[in-house]
C-alpha positions in Angstrom: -69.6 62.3 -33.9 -67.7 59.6 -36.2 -69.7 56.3 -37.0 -67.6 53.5 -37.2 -66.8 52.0 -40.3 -69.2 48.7 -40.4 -72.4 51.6 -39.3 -71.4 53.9 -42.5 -73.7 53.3 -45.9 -71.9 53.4 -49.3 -74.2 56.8 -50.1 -72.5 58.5 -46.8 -69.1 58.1 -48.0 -67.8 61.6 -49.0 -65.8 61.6 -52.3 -61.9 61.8 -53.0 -62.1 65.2 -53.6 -64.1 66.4 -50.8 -62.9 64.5 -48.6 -60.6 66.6 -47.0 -63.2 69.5 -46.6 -65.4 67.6 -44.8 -62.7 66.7 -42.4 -62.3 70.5 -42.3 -58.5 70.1 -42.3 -55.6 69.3 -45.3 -53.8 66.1 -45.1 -50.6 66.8 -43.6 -47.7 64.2 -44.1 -47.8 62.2 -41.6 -50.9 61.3 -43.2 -49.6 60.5 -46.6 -46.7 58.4 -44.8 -49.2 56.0 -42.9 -51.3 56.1 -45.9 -54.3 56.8 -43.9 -56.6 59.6 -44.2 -58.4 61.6 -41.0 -61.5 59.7 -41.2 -60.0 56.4 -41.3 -60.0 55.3 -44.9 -57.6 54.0 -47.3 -54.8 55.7 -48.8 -55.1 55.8 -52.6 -51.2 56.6 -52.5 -49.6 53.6 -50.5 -52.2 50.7 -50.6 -53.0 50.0 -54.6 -56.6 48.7 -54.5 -55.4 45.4 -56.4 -53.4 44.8 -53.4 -53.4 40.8 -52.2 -56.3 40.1 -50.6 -55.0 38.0 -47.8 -52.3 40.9 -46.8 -55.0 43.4 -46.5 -56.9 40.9 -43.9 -53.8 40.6 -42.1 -53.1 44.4 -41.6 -56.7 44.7 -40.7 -56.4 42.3 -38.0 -53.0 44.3 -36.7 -54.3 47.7 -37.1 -56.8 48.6 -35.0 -58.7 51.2 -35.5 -60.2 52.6 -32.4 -57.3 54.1 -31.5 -58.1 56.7 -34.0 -61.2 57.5 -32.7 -60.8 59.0 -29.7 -60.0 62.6 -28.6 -57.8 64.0 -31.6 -58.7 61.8 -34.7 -55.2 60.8 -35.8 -53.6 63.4 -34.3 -54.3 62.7 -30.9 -53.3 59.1 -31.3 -50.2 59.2 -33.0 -49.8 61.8 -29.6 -50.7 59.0 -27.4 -48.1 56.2 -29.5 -45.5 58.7 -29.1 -46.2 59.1 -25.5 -46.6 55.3 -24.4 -43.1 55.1 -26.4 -44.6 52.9 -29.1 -43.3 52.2 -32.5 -46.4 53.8 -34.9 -44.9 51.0 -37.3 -44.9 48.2 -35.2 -48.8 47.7 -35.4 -49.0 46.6 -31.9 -46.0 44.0 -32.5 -43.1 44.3 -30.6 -40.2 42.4 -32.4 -37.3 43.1 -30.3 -39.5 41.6 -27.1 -40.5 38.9 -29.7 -36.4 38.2 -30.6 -34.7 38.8 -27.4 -37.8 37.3 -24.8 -36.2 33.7 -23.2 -36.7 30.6 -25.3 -39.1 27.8 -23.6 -37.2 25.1 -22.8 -37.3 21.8 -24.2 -36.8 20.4 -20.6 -37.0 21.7 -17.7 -33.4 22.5 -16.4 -33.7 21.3 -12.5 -34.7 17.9 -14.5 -31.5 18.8 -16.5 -29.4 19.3 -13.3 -30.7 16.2 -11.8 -29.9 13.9 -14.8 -26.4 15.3 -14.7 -25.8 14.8 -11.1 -26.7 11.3 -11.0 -25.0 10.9 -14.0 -21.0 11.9 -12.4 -22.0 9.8 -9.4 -22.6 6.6 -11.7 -19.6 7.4 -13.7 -17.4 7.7 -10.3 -18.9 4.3 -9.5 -17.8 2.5 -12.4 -14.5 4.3 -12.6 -12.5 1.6 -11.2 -13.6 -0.9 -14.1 -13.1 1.6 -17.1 -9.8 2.5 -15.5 -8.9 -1.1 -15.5 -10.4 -2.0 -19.0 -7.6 1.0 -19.8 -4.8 -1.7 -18.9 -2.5 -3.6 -21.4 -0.2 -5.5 -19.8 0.7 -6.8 -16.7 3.0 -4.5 -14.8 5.8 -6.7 -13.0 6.5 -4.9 -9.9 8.5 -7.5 -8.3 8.9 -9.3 -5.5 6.5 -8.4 -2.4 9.0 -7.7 0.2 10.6 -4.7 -1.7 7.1 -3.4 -2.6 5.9 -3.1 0.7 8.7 -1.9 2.2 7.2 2.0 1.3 4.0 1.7 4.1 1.6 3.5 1.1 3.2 1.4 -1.6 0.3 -0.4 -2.4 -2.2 2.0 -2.9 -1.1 2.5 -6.4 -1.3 -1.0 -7.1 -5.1 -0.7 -7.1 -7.3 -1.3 -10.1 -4.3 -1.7 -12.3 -2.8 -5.8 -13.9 -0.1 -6.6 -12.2 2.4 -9.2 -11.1 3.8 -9.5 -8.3 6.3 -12.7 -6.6 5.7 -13.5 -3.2 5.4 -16.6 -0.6 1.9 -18.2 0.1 0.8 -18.9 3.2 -0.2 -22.0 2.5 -1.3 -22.8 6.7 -4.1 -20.6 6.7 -5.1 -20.9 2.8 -8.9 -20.8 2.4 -11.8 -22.0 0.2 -14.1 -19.4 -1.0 -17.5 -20.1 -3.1 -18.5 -17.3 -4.9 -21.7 -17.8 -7.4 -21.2 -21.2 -9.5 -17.1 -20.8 -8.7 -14.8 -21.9 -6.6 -11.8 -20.0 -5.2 -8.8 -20.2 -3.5 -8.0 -17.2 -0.3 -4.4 -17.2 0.5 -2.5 -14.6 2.5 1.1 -13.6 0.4 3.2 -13.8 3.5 6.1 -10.7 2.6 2.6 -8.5 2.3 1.8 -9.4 6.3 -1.6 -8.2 6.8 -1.6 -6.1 3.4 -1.4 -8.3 0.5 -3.7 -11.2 -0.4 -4.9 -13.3 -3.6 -7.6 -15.0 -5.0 -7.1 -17.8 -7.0 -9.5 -20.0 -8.9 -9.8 -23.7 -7.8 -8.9 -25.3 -10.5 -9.6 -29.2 -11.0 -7.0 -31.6 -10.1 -5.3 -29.0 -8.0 -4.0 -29.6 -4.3 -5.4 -27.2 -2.0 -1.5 -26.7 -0.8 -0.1 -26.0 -4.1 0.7 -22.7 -4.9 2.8 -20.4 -7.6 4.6 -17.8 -6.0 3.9 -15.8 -9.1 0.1 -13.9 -9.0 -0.9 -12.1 -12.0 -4.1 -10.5 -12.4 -6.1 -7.6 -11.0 -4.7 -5.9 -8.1 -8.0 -4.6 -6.0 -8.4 -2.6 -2.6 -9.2 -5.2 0.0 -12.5 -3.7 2.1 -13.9 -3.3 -2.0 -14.4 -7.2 -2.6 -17.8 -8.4 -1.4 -16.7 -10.9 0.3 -14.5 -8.8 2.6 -16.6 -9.4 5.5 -15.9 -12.9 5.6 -12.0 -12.9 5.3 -12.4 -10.6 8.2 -14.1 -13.1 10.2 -11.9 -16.0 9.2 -8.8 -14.6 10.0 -10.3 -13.8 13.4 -11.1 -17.2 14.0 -8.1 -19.1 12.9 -5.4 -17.0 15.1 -3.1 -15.8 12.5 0.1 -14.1 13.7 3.2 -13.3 12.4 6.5 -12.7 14.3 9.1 -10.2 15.1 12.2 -11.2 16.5 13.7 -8.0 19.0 16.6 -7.6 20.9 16.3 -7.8 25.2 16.9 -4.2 25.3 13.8 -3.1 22.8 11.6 -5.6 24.7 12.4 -3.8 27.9 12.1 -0.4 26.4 8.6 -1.6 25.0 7.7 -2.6 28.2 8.0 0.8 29.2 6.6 2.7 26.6 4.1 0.5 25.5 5.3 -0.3 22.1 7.9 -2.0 20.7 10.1 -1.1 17.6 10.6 -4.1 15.4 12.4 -3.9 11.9 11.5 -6.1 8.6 13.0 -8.0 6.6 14.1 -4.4 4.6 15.0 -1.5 6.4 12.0 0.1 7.3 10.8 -0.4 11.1 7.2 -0.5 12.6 5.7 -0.1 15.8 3.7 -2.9 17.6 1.6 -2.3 20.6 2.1 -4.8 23.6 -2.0 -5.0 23.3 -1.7 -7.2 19.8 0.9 -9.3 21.2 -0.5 -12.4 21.9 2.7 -14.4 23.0 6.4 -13.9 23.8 8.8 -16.4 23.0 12.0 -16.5 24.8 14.2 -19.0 23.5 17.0 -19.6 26.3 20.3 -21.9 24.9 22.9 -22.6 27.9 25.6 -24.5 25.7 23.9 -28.2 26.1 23.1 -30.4 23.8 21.0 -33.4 23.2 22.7 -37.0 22.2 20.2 -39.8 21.3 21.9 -43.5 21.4 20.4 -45.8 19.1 18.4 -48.7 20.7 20.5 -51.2 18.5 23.7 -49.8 19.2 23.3 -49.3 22.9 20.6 -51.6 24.2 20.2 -50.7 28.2 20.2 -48.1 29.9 23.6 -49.2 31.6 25.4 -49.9 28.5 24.1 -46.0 27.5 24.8 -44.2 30.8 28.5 -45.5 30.5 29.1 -44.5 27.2 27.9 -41.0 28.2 30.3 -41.2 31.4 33.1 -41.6 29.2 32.6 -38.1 27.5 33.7 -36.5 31.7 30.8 -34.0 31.5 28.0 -33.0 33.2 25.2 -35.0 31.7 21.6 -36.3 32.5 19.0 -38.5 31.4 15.5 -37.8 29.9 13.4 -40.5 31.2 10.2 -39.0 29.6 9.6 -36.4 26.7 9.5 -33.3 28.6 7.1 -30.9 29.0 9.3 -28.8 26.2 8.3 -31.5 23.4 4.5 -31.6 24.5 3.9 -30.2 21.3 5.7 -32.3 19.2 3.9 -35.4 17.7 6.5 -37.2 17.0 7.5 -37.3 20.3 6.9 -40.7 21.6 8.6 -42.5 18.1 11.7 -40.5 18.8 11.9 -41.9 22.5 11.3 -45.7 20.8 14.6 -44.8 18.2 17.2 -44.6 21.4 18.0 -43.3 24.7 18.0 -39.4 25.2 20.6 -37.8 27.1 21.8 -34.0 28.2 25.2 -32.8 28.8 27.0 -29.6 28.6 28.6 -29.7 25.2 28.7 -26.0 23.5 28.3 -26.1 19.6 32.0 -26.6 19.3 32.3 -29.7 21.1 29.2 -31.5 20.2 30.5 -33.3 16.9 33.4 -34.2 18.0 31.5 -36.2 21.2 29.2 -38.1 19.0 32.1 -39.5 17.1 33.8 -41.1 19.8 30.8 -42.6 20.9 30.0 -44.2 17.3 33.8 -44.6 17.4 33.5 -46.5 20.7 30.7 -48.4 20.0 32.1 -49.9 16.8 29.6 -47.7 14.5 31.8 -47.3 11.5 29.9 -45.4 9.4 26.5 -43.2 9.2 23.2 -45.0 8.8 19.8 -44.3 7.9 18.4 -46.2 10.5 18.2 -43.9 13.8 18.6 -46.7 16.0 21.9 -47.2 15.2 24.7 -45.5 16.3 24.7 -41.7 18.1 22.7 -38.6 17.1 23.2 -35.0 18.8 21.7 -32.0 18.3 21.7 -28.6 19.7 19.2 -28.0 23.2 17.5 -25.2 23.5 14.4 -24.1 25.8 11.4 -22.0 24.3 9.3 -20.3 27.0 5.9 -19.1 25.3 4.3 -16.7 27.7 2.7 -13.3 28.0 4.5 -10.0 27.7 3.6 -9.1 31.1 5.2 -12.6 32.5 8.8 -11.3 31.8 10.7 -9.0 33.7 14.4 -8.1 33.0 16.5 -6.3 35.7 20.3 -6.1 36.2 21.3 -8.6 33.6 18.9 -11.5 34.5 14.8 -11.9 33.3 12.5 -13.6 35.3 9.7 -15.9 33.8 6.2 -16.4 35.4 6.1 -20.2 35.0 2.3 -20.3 36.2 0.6 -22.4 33.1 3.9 -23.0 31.3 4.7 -26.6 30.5 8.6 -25.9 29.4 10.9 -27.3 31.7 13.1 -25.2 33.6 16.1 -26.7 31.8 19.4 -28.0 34.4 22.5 -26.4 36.1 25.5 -28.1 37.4 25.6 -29.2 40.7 28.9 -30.7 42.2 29.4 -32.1 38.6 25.8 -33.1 37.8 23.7 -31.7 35.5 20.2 -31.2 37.7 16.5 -29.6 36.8 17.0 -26.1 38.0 13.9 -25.3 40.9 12.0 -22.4 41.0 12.1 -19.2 43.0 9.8 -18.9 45.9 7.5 -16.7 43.7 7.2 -19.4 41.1 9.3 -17.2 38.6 12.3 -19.2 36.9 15.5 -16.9 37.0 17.8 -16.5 34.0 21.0 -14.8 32.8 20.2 -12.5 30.1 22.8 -13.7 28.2 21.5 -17.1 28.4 18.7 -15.4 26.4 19.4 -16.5 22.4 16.4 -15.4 21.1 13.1 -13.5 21.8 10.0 -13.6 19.2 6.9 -11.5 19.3 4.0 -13.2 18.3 1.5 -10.0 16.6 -2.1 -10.7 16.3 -2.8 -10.6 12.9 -5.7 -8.2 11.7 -6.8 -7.9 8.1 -6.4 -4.2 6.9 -9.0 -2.8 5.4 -7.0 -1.0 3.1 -4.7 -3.7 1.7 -4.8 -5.5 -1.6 -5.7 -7.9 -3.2 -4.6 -9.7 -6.3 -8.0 -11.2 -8.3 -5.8 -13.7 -10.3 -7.0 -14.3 -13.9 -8.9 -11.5 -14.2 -8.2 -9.6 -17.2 -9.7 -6.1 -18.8 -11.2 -7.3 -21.6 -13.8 -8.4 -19.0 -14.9 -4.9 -18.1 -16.0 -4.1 -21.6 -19.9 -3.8 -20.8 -18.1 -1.0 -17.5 -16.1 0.5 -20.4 -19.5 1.0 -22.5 -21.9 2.0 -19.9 -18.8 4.6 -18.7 -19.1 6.5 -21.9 -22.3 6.3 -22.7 -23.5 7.9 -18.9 -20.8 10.2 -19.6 -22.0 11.8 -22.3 -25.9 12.0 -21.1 -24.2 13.8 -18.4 -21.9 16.1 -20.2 -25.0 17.0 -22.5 -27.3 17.8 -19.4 -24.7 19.7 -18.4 -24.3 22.3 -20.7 -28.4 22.9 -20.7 -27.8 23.6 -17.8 -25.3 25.9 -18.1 -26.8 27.6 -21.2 -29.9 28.1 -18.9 -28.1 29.9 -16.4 -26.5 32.0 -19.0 -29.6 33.1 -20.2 -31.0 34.0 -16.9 -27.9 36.2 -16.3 -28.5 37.9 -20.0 -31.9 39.1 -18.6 -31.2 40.0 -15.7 
């Protein structure tokens, strides 16, 4: 039975020399290399007694020896090491677990992943600033018109300084107040629903005046806060814009349900008959208007014969006519002279209006319209709804219910007389008669137009610039934790 080492007295201790007879046994070389003996002592060969005192406390605590003990003394342990695969020199320590085992992370890596994530989604956020603070100088792209001839032309306008030449529409101009400043909204007119600008009201400016030069920030439309409310003016002030077509593509339209109307370059568009709000059919028969000056011609029977003596068809306007209902000045006009029609093509017209001054003893031109004879071209504009028209074997055919345009006249046995009405209460026309025809297209803001921020420069996206870089590279640092961590994982695996 072997005592363990604390148990044995000093005076039980066997000798050097008899030491390996009262094992029964010789050392063998294993022994001699671990420089232990059978019964568990120290080796006089490989530990030197004046060894440090502190080294031999710390190969006590890693050897153990009740291993030794069992079944076998040494023998039967250094059996059981060998067995278990175990390093007899490793002491219980297992350095290539100790060097190879995963590293504890500093922080955790789904914390890691998080931090990165949020990281590219704030950096795609402030983007568009860094990308403008990346500007120099203005980029002159030209006049509008050109520009927006290409239909996708001005989405690489966006978030870059620019300058670009245009036409303000100065009729449906706007006030803005945004924080502590003031602004001015105004649609650039070749940019139709497409191109805008926002100017800063500046004192001592009129609210009409405007440069047709805009330099400054050029902006996606639906990404200014105050899109919303642009939307909503537009939609309550009526704007349109108008397309001039030929009879033909108004028929075909009518048909199809679109019409094919060409710019002012050479790129066409379709418009749907459901945004056309009106249809304007401007209708000139070869008359013309001649106003006789009050002063010259001071009754109507003085007027009347100096109209006879031109031997056309003529009448007189005795009111304003429901075709100048719109026209302010109306009434003044009537108080200047007497207004008369007669059939005088473009041709003719000037050379009527001089005999009259010529007959009248007007010598020469004056200022003052109630002297001498005025005459100016007469022509008929019928406002009405797409569905009102129909065209069919070279005439068209107006609805006239809720129009206030007169019917204009036609000759009758030498007189010129108001033409009536059909039976239907549609006025009948020759389609040649037919000068003009303007669609009027509802006018919707698109959402994906652009805006010009004028003034706005990039050194006022330094703090964006900054807070880019600096998220940036939080981000690209999470990131590769991350990706070490993964590595790792797929070392071990």
């Amino acid at each position: 039975m072997s005592i363990p080492p604390n148990q044995r007295d000093s005076d039980d201790v066997p000798s050097d020399e008899g030491r390996a007879d009262a094992m029964g046994a010789p050392e063998t070389p294993e022994h001699a290399a671990l420089g232990v003996d059978e019964a568990g002592g120290k080796s006089a060969g490989s530990l030197d007694r004046d060894v440090d005192e502190d080294l031999d406390e710390d190969l006590d605590e890693d050897l153990d020896l009740r291993e030794f003990e069992g079944a076998g003394g040494l023998e039967g342990a250094l059996s059981r090491m060998r067995a278990a695969d175990r390093d007899p020199l490793s002491l219980g320590w297992d350095e290539e677990e100790e060097e190879l085992g995963p590293a504890k992370p500093r922080r955790h890596p789904y914390l890691a992943a998080v931090v990165a994530a949020a990281s590219v989604a704030l950096c795609a956020w402030v983007w568009p600033d860094f990308r403008f603070w990346l500007e120099s100088t203005p980029r002159d792209v030209g006049d509008a018109q050109a520009l927006f001839d290409t239909p996708e032309a001005d989405a690489a306008l966006q978030n870059r300084l620019v300058t670009v030449a245009g036409t303000p529409d100065v009729s449906y101009a706007a006030r803005l107040r945004i924080g502590d400043q003031s602004y001015r909204f105004v649609r650039i007119l070749e940019g139709g629903d497409r191109l805008f600008a926002l100017l800063p009201d500046e004192a001592g400016t009129r609210s009409d005046e405007f440069e047709g030069l805009f330099t400054g920030r050029a902006k996606r439309l639906s990404d200014v806060r105050f899109f919303d409310e642009v939307v909503t003016y537009f939609d309550n002030q009526g704007v349109t814009r108008t397309h001039e077509v030929s009879m033909d593509a108004l028929v075909e339209g009518v048909r199809r349900g679109f019409v094919e109307v060409t710019g002012d370059g050479e790129t066409s568009q379709r418009v749907a008959l459901a945004d056309i709000t009106r249809l304007n059919l401007v209708v000139d028969r070869g008359e013309s208007k001649i106003v006789l000056g009050r002063s010259t011609w001071p009754d109507d029977e003085t007027a009347q014969a100096a109209i006879a003596g031109l031997h056309v068809p003529w009448a007189q306007l005795r009111s304003a006519g429901a075709n100048e209902v719109d026209d302010p000045n109306a009434s003044i006009k009537r108080s200047y002279g007497r207004r008369f029609v007669v059939v005088a093509p473009a041709g003719t017209r000037e050379a009527m209006v001089a005999k009259l001054n010529s007959d009248a003893g007007v010598t020469r031109e004056s200022a003052d319209p109630k002297i001498g004879a005025l005459g100016v071209p007469q022509r008929y504009t019928y406002a009405v709804r797409p569905s009102a028209v129909t065209a069919r074997d070279g005439s068209v055919e107006i609805d006239m219910a809720g129009v206030t345009t007169s019917p204009g006249f036609e000759t009758r046995d030498g007189v010129l007389v108001e033409r009536a009405l059909a039976a239907n209460g549609r006025l009948v026309l020759d389609a040649g008669d037919v000068a003009r025809i303007e669609l009027e297209e509802r006018l919707s803001v698109d959402r994906d137009g652009t805006i010009i921020l004028v003034g706005r420069t990039p050194e006022g996206q330094r703090t964006a610039a900054l807070m880019f870089v600096v998220v940036g590279l939080v981000g690209l640092f999470n990131m590769i934790a991350v990706g070490i961590f993964i590595r790792r994982r797929r070392d071990l695996a």
